[in-house]
DSSP file (Angstrom, degrees, kcal/mol; ACC not computed):
  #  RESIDUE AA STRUCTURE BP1 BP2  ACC     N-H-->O    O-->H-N    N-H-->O    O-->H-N    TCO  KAPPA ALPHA  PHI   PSI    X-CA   Y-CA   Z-CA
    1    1 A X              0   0    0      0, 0.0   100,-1.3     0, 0.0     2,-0.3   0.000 360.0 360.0 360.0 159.6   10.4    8.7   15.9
    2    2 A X  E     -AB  48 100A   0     46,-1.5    46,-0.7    98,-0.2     2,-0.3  -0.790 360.0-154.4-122.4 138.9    9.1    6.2   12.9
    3    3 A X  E     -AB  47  99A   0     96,-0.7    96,-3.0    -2,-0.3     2,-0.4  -0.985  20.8-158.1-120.4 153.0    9.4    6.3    9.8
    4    4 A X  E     -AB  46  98A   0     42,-1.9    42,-1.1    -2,-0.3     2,-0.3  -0.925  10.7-171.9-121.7 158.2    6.4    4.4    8.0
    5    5 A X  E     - B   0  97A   0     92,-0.7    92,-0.8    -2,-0.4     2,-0.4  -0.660  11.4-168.9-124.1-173.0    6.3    2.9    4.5
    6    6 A X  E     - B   0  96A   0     90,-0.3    38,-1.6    -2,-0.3     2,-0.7  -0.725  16.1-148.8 166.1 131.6    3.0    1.6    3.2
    7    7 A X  E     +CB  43  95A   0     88,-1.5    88,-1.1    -2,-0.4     2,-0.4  -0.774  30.6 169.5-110.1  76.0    2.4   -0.3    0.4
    8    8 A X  E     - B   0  94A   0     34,-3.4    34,-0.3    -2,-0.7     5,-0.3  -0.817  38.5 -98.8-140.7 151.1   -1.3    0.3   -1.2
    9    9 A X    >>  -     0   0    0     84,-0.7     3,-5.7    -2,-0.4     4,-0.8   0.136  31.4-130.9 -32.1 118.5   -3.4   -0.3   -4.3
   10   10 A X  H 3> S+     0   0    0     30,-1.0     4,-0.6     1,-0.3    -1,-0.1   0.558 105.8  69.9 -57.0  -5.8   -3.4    2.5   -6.6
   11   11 A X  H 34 S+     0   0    0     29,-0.3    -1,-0.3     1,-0.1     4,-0.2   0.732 108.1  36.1 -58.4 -31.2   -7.0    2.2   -6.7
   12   12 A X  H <> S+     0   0    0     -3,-5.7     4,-0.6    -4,-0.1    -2,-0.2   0.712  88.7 102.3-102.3 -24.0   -6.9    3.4   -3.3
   13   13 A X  H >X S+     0   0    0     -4,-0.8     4,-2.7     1,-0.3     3,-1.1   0.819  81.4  55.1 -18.0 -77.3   -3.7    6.2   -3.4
   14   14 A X  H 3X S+     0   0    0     -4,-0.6     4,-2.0     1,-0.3    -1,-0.3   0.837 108.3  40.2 -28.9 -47.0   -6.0    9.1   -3.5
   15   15 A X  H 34 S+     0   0    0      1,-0.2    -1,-0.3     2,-0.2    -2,-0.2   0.607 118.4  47.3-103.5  12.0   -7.9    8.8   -0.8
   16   16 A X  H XX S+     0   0    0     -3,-1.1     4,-1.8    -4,-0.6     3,-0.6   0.853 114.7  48.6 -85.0 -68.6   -5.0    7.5    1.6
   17   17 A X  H 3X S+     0   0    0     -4,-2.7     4,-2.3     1,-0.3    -2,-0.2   0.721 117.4  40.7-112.1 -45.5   -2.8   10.3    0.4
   18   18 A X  H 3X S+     0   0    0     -4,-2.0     4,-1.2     1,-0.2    -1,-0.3   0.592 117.6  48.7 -91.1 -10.6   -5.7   13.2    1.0
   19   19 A X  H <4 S+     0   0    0     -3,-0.6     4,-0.3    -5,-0.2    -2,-0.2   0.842 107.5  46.6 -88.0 -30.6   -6.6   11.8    3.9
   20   20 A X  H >X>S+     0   0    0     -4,-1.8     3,-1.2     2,-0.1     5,-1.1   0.898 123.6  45.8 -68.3 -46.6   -3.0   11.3    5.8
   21   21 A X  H ><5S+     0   0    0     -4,-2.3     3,-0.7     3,-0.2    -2,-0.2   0.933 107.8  52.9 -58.0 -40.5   -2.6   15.4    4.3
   22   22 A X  T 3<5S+     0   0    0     -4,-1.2    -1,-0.2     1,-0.3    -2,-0.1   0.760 105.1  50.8 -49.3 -37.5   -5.8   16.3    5.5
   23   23 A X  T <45S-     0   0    0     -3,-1.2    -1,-0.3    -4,-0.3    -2,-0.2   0.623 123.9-107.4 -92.9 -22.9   -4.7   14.9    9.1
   24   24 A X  T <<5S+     0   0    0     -4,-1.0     2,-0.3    -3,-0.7    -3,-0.2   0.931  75.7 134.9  97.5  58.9   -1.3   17.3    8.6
   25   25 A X      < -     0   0    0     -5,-1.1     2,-0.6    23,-0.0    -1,-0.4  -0.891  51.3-125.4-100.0 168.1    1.3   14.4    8.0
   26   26 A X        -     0   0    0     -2,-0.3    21,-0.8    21,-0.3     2,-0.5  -0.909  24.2-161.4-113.6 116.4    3.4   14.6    5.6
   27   27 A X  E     -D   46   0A   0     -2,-0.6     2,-0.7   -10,-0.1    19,-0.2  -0.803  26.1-165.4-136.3 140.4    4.0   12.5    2.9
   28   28 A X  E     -D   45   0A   0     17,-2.5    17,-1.0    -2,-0.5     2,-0.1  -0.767  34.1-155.0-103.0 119.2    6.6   11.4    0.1
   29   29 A X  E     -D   44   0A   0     -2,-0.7     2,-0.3    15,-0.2    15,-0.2  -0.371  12.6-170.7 -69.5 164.4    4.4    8.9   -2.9
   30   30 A X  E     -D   43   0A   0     13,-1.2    13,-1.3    -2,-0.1     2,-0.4  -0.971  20.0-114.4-147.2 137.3    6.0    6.8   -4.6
   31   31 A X  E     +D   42   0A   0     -2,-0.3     2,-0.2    11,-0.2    11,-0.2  -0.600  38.1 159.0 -91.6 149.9    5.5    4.5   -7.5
   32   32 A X  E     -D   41   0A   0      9,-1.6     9,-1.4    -2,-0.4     2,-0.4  -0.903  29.5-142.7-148.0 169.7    5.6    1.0   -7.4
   33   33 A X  E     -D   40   0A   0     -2,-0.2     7,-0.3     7,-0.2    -2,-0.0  -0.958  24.9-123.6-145.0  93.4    4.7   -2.2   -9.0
   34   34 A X     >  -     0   0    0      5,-1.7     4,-0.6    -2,-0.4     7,-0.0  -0.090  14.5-137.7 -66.1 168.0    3.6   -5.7   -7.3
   35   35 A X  T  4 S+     0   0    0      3,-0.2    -1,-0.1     2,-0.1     0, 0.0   0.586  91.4  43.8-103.0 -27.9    5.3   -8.3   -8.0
   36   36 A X  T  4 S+     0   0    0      3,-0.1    -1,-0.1     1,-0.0    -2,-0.0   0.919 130.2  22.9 -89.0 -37.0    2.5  -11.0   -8.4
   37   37 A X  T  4 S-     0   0    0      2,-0.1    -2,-0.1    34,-0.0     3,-0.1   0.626  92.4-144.9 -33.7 -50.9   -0.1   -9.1  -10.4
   38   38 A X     <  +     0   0    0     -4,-0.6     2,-0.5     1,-0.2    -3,-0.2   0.976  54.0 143.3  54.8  76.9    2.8   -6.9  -11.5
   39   39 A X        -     0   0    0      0, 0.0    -5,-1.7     0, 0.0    -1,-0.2  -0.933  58.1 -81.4-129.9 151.7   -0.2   -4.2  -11.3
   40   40 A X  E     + D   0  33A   0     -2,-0.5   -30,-1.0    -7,-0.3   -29,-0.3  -0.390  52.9 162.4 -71.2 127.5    0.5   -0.6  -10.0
   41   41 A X  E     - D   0  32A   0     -9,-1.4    -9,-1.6   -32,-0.2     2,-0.2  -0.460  28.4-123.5-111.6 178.5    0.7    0.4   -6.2
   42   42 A X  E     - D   0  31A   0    -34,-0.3   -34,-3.4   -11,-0.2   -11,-0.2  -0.827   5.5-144.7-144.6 119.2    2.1    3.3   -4.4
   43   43 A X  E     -CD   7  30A   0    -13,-1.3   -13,-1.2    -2,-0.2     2,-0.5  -0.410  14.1-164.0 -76.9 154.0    4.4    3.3   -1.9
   44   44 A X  E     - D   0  29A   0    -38,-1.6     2,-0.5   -15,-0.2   -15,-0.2  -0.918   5.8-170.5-132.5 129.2    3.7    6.1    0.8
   45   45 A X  E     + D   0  28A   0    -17,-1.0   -17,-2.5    -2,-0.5     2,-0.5  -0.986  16.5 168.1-124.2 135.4    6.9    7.1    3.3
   46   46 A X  E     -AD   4  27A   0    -42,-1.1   -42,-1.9    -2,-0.5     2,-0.9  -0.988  27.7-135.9-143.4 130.0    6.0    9.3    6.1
   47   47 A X  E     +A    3   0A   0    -21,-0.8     2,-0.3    -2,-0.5   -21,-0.3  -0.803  29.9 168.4 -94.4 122.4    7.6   10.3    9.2
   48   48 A X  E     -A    2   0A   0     -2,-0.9   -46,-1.5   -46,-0.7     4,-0.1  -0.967  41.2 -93.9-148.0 166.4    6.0   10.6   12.7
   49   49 A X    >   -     0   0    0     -2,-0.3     3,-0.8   -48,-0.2     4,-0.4  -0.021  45.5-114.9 -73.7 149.8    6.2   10.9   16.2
   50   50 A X  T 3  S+     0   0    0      1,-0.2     3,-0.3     2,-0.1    -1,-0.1   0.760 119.3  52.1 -73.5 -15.2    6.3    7.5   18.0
   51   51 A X  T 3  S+     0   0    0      1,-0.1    -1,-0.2     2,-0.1     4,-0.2   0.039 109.6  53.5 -77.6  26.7    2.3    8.6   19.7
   52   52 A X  S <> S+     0   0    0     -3,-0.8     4,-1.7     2,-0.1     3,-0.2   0.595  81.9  83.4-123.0 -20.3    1.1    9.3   16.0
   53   53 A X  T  4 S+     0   0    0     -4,-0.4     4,-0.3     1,-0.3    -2,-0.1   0.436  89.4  54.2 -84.0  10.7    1.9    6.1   14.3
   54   54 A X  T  > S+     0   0    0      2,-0.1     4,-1.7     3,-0.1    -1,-0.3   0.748 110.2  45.5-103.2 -27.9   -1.3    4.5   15.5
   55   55 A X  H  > S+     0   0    0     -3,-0.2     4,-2.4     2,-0.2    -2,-0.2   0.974 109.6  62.9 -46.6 -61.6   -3.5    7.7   13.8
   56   56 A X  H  X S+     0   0    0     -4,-1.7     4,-3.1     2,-0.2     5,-0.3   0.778 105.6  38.5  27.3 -80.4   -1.1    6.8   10.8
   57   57 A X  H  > S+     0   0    0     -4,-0.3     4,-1.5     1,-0.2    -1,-0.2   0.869 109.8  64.5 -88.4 -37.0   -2.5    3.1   10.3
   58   58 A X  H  X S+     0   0    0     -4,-1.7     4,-2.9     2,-0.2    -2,-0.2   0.851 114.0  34.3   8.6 -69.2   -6.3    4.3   11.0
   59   59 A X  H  X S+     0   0    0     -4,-2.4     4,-0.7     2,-0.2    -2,-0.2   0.969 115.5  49.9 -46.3 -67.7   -6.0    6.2    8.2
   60   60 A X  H  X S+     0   0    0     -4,-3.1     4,-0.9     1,-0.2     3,-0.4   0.832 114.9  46.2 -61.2 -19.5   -4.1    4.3    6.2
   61   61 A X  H  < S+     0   0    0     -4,-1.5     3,-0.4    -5,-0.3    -2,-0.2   0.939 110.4  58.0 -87.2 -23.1   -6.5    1.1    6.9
   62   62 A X  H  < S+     0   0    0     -4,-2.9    -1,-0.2     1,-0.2    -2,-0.2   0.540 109.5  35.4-122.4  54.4   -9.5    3.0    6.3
   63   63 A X  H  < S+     0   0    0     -4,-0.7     2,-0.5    -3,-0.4    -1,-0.2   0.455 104.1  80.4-116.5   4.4   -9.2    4.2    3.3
   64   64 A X     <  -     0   0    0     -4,-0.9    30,-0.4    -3,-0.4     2,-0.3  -0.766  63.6-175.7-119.2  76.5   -7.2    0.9    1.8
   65   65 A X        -     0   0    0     -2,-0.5    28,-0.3    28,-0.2     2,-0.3  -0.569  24.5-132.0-103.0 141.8   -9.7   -1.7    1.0
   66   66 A X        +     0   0    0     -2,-0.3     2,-0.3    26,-0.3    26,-0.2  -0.504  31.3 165.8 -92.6 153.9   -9.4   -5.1   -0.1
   67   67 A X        -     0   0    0     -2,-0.3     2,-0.4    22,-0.1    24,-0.2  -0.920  35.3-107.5-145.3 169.3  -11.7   -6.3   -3.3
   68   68 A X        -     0   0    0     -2,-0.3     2,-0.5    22,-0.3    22,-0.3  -0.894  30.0-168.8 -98.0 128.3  -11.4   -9.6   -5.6
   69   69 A X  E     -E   89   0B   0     20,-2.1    20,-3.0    -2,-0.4     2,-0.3  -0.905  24.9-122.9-120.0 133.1  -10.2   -9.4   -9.2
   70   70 A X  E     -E   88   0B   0     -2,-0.5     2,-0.4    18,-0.2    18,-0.2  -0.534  25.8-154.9 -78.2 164.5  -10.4  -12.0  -11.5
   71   71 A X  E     -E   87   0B   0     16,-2.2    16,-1.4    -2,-0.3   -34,-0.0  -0.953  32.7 -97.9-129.6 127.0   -6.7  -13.0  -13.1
   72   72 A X        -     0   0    0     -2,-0.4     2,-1.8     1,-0.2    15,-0.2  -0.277  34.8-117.0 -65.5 156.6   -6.4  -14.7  -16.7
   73   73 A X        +     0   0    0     11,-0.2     2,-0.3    13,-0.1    -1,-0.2  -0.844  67.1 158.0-122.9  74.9   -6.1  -18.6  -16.1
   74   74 A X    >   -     0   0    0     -2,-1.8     2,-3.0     1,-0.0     3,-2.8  -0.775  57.2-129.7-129.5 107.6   -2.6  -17.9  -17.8
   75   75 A X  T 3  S+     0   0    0      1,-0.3    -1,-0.0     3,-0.3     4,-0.0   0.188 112.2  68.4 -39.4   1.2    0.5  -20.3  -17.4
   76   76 A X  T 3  S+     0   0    0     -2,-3.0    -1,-0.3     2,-0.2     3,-0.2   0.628 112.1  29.3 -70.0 -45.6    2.3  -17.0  -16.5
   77   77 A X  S <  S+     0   0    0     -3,-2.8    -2,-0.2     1,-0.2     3,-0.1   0.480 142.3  19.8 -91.8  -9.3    0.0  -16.9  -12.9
   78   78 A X    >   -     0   0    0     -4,-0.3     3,-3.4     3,-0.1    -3,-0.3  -0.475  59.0-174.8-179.4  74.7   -0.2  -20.4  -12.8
   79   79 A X  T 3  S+     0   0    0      1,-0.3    -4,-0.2    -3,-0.2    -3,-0.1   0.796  95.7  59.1 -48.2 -31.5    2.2  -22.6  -14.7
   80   80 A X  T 3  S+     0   0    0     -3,-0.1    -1,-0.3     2,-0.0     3,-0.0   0.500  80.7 118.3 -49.1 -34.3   -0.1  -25.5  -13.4
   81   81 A X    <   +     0   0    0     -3,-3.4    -6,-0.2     1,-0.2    -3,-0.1  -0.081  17.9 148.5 -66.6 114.2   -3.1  -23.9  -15.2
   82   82 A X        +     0   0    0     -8,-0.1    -1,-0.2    -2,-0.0    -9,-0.1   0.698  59.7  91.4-105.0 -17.3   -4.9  -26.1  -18.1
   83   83 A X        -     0   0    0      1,-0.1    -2,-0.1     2,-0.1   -10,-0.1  -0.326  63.1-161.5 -84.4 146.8   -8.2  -24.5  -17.1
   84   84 A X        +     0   0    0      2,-0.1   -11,-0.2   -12,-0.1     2,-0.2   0.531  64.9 102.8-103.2   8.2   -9.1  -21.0  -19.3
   85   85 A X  S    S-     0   0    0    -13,-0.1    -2,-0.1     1,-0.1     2,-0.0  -0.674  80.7-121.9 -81.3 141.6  -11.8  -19.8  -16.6
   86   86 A X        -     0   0    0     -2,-0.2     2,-0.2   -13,-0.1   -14,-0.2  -0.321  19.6-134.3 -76.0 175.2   -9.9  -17.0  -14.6
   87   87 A X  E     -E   71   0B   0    -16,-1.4   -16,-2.2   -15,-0.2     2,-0.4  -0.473  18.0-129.7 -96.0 171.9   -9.4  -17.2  -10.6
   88   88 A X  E     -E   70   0B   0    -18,-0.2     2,-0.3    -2,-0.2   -18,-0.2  -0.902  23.2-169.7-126.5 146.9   -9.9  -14.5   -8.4
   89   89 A X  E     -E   69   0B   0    -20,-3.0   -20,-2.1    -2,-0.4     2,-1.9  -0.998  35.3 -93.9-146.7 160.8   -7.8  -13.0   -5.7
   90   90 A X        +     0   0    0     -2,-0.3   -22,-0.3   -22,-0.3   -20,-0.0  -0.418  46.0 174.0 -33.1  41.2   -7.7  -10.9   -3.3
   91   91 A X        +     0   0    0     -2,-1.9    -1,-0.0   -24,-0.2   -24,-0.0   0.526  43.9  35.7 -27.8 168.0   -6.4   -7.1   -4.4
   92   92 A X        +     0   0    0    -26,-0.2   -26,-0.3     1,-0.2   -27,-0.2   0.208  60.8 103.4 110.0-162.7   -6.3   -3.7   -2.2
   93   93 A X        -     0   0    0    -28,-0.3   -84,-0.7   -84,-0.1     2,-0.5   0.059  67.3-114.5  51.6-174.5   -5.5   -3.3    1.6
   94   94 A X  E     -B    8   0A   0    -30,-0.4     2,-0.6   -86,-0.2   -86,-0.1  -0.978  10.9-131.5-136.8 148.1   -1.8   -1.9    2.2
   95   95 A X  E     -B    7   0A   0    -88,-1.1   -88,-1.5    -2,-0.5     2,-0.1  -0.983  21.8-151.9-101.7 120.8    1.1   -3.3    3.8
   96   96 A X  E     -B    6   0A   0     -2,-0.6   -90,-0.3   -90,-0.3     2,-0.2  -0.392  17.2-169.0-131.6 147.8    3.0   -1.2    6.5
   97   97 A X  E     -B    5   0A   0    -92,-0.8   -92,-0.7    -2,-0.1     2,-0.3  -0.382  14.3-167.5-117.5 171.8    6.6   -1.4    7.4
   98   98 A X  E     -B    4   0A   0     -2,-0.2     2,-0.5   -94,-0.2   -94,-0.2  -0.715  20.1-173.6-151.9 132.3    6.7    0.9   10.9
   99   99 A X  E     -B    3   0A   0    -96,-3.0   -96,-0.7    -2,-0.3   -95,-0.0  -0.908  28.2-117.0-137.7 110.3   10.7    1.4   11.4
  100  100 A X  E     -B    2   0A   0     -2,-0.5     2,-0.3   -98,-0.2   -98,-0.2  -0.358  26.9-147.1 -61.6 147.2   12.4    3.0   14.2
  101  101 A X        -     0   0    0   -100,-1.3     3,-0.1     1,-0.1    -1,-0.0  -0.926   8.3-165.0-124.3 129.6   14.4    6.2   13.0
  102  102 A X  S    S+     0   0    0      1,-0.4     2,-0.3    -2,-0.3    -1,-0.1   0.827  73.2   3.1 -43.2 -76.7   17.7    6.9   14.9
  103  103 A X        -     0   0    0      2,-0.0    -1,-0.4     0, 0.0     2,-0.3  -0.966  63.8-157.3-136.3 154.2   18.3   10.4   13.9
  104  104 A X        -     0   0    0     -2,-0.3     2,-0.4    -3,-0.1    -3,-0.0  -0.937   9.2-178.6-116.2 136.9   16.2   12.9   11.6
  105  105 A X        -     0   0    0     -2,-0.3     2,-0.8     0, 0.0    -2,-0.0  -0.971  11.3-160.7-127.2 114.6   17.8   15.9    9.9
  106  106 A X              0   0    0     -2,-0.4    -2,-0.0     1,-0.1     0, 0.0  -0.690 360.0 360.0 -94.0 104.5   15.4   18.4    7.7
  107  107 A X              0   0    0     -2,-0.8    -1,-0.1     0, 0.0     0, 0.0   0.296 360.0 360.0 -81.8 360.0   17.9   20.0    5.6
């Protein structure tokens, strides 16, 4: 058994989260916050069978899509920064943990 965690832009939550239910996993959201953006994610925890956990990341990758956002050219993102046109970066896709599970209890 797995347990998986999955990290993905809240832009994207919905259709990750109806799509993993849709498929009959089961799954606990969570809210979460990046740390470089500081912009709102959701973390996604599901448990499954070790043959499921490649359906799992299928899902989760295509509904989890990366886009560019621009970012204020502000010494807060970029201490370096003198220039006031923003950058862009990269947003969106999810980041997976896949974690071997010992024992499971449903209680």
């Amino acid at each position: 058994m797995k347990l998986l965690l999955a990290i993905v832009n809240n832009d994207d939550a919905n259709y990750v989260n109806t799509g993993l239910s849709k498929s009959g996993f089961m799954v606990t959201k969570i809210a979460s916050t990046g740390g470089f953006l500081m912009s709102g994610n959701t973390t996604f925890l599901t448990g499954v069978q070790d043959d499921e956990v490649d359906k799992v990341l299928e899902i989760i990758s295509h509904f989890s899509k990366k886009r560019t956002v621009p970012i204020p050219a502000d010494p807060v993102y970029n201490p370096a920064s003198i220039s006031t046109i923003p950058a862009k970066v990269t947003v969106g896709g999810a980041t997976v943990f896949v974690l071997n599970i010992e024992r499971f209890e449903h209680i």
